[in-house]
N, C-alpha and C positions, 0 to 999 in steps of 0.2 A: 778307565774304571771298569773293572771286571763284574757285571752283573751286582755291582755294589747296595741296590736296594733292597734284595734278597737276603745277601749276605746279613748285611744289617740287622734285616728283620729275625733272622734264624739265630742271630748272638745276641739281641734287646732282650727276642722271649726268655732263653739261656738263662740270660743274667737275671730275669725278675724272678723266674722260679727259686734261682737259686738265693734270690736276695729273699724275697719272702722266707724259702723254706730257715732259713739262718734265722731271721726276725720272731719265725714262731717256736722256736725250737724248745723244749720244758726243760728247765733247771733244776737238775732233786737237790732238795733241801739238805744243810749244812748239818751233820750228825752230833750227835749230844750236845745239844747247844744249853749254854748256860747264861741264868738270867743275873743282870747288873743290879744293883741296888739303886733305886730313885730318890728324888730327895722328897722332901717332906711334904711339900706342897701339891707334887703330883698323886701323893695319900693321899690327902685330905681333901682333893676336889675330885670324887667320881664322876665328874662332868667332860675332865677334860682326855684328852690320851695321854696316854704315857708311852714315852719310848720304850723299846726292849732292843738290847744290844747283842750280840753273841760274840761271845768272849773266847775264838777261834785261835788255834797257837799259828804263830807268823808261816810257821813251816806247812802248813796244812791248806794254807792259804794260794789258791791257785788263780793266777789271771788266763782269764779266755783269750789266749791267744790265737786259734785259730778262729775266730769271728773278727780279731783284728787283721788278721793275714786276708780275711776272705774278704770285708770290706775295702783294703785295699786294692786287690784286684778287681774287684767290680768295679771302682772308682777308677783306676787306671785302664779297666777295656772298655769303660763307656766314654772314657774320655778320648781314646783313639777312637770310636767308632765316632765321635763325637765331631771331632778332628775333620775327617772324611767326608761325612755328611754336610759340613759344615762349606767345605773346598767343591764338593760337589753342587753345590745352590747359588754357584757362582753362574750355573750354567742352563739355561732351561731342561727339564730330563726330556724333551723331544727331541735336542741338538747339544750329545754330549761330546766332552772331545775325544778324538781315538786315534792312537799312537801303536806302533807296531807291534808292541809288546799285549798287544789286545787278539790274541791270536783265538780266543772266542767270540768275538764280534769280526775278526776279518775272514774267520775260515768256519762259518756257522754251519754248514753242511760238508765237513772233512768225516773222511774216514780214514778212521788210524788205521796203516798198515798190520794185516796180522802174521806173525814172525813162528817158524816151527824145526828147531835144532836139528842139524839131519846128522853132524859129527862131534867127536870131541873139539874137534882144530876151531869151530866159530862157524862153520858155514851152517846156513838156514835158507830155510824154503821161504819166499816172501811171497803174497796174495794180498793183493788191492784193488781196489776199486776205485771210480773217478768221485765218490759221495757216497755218502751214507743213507739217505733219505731219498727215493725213488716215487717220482708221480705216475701214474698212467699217460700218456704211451709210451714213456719213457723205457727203454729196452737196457738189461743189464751186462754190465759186462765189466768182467773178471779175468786180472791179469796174472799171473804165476812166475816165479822165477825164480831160479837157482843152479847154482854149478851142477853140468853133467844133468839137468833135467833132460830126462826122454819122453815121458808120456803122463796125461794129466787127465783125470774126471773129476768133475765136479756134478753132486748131485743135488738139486734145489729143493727146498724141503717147509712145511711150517713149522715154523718154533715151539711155537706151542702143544699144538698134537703130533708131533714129527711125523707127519703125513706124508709122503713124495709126491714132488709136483713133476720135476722134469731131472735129466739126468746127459750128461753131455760127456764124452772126450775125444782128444784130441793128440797130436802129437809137439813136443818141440822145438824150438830153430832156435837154434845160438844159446839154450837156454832160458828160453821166454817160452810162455804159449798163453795164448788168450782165446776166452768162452765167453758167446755172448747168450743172453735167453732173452726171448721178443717179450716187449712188455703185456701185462691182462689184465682186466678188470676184473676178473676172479682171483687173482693173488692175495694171499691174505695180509693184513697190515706189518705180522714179522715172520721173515723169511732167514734162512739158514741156511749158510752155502758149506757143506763138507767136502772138502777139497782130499783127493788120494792123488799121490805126485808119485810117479817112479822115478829115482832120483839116482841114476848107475845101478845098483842091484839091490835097492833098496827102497821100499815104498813109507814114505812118509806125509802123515794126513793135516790135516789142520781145519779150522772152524773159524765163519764169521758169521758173521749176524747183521741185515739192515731190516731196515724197512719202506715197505711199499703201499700205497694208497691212493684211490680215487681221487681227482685234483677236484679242488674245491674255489677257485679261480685261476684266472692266468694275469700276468701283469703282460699289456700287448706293448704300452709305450710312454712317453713323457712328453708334455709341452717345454716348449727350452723355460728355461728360469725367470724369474723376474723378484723387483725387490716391495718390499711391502713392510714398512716402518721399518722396525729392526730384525725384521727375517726377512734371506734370499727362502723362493716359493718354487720347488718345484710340483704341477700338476700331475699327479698319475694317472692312467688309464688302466684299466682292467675288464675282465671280461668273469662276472660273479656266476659261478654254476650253482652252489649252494650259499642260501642269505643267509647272514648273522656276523658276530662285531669279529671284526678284523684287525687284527697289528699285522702293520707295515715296516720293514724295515730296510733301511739302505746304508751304506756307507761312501762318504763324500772324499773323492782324492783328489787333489792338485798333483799332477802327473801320479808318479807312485807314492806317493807321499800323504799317507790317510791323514785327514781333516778331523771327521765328526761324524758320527755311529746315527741316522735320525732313524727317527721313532713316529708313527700316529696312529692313531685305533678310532675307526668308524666302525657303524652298522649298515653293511651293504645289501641291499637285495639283489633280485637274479637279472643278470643280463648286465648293459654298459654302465660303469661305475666311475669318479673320480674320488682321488681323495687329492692332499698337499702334506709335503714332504717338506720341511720347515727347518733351514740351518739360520743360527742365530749369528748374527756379524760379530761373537766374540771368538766365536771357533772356525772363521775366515782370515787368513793369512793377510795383510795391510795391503790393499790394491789386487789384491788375485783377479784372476778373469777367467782364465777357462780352466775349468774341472771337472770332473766326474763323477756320474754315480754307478755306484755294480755291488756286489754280493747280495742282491736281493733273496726274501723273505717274506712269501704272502703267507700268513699263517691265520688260521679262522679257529678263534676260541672258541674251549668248549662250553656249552649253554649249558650244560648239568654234569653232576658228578658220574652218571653213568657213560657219560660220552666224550671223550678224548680230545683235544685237540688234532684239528685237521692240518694239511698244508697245500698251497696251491703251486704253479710253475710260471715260470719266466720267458718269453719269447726271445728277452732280449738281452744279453749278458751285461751293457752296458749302457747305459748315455749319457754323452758330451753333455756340456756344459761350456757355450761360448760365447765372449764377451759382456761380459756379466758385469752391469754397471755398479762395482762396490761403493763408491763415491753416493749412489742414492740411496744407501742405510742408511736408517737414522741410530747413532749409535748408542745407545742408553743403554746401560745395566740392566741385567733382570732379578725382577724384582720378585722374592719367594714367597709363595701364596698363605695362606692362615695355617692351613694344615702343614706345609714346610715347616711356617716357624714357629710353630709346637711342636712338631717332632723332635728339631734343634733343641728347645730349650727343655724338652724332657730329657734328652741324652746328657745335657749339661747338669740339669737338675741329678741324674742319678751317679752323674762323678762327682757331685758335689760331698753325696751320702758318706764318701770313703772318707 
């Protein structure tokens, strides 16, 4: 499930603006309208109302059809979002399950290759990197490649004020060349790599963009697993250089074969820290034993709107997970907390509307 809470929330709001705005919307009155004749009795009692009818020719007569079209689709997207939400609370949101098709929860610090046409025939200049998102002292490096490459600068720059930082090149081999730059604590958060590639007689440039920042923890390591009602627990270690609440995240494999995306958010202060990393025995395979966790994520929310999310680094790209007694889950459902199921039954409620 791709970032499905967010989603959510960003088509709920959607649809209530637009349900409202429909709801309030002013009807101008029916033109020449002509008044019916009442019968006697509604004379004679000034007490009571009297109806007034408008005597409209059938052709003039127009049904709002597009308030029927538009409540239907509201009634039809709340009920899919409805749908989801509903498949989704099958599962605690600390321990969702995650399938390879989840290529934002498996590859959370990817950077897309940047691609720059050098002929009509197809060939392009390609520039990548091993991640997008760089901690201190973490050093960059910048690979290049293309048919007939000879020679390659890249100049480092900030984004923002296009400042120059540092400026490198290099030659060729086989058509690869790679630039590395040492990492610094003076780097600003977005940095811009301008690549000029000579490419046989002809220089072709291209542009990427990451970013770089002071680390804000490091995760050092894990106690092996263990089980605790209906969660396997793993402990984490980390090492807080700046305090404040933190989401954790990991992803759980039985060999390669992703498990379950976990989730937790503490408030850490500076120095040794644990938290628990919490897979639910519904998104464990029947008897599994040893599995994995890796693509870590220490990322330190931001405390106000003037100040950004941070992120911290990893010592350790992976850990085991072995002989892991699944036999002592206890296995029971989970069960969706008050705020769950009124969320539910308001998505229900507003496909009802249609």
């Amino acid at each position: 499930m791709k970032k499905f809470y967010l989603g959510a929330a960003i088509i709920i709001a959607g649809l209530l603006l637009l349900w409202f705005a429909n709801k309030n919307e002013v009807k101008a009155p029916s033109s020449a309208p002509a008044l019916s004749k009442s019968n006697k009795s509604d004379w004679a009692s000034p007490n009571q109302s009297t109806a007034i009818t408008h005597n409209v020719p059938s052709q003039l007569k127009v049904k709002n059809t597009s308030k029927i079209q538009f409540d239907q689709h509201l009634a039809s997207a709340a009920e899919q979002v409805a749908m989801q939400y509903q498949n989704a609370l099958k599962y605690p949101p600390y321990s969702q399950p995650l399938s390879e098709f989840d290529e934002d929860r498996l590859k959370p610090n990817q950077f897309y290759p940047v691609t720059s046409p050098i002929d009509d025939a197809g060939n392009a200049l390609v520039v990548s990197l091993d991640k997008y998102r760089f901690v201190y002292p973490q050093k960059i490096t910048v690979k290049i490649a293309a048919q007939n490459l000879v020679e390659v600068n890249v100049a480092l720059s900030n984004t923002d004020t296009k400042a120059a930082i540092s400026s490198k090149t290099t030659t060729a081999q086989q058509g690869e060349a790679t630039i590395s730059f040492k990492g610094s604590e003076d780097y600003p958060r977005n940095l811009q790599l301008f690549v000029e590639a000579k490419v046989a007689d002809k220089k072709v440039p291209a542009v990427a963009q990451i970013q770089y920042m002071p680390p804000s923890a490091t995760l050092i390591d894990f106690d092996n697993a263990y089980a605790q009602n209906e969660n396997m627990v793993a402990t984490a270690h980390l090492k807080v250089i700046k305090s404040g609440l933190y989401r954790i995240r990991a992803n759980l494999y039985s060999d390669t074969s992703p498990l379950a995306h976990l989730v937790t958010k503490k408030k850490l202060s500076q120095g040794s820290q644990t938290v628990d990393l919490k897979a639910h025995w519904s998104v464990l395979p029947q008897g599994v034993v040893n599995m994995r966790l890796s693509d870590f994520v220490i990322e330190r929310m931001s405390p106000s709107p003037g100040e950004r999310n941070s992120f911290g680094s990893s010592d350790i790209a992976e850990f085991e997970i072995t002989d892991f007694a699944y036999d002592s889950l206890q296995q029971l459902p989970y069960q969706a907390n008050e705020q769950e199921r009124m969320s539910l039954e308001f998505l229900k409620g507003l496909a009802d509307k249609g």
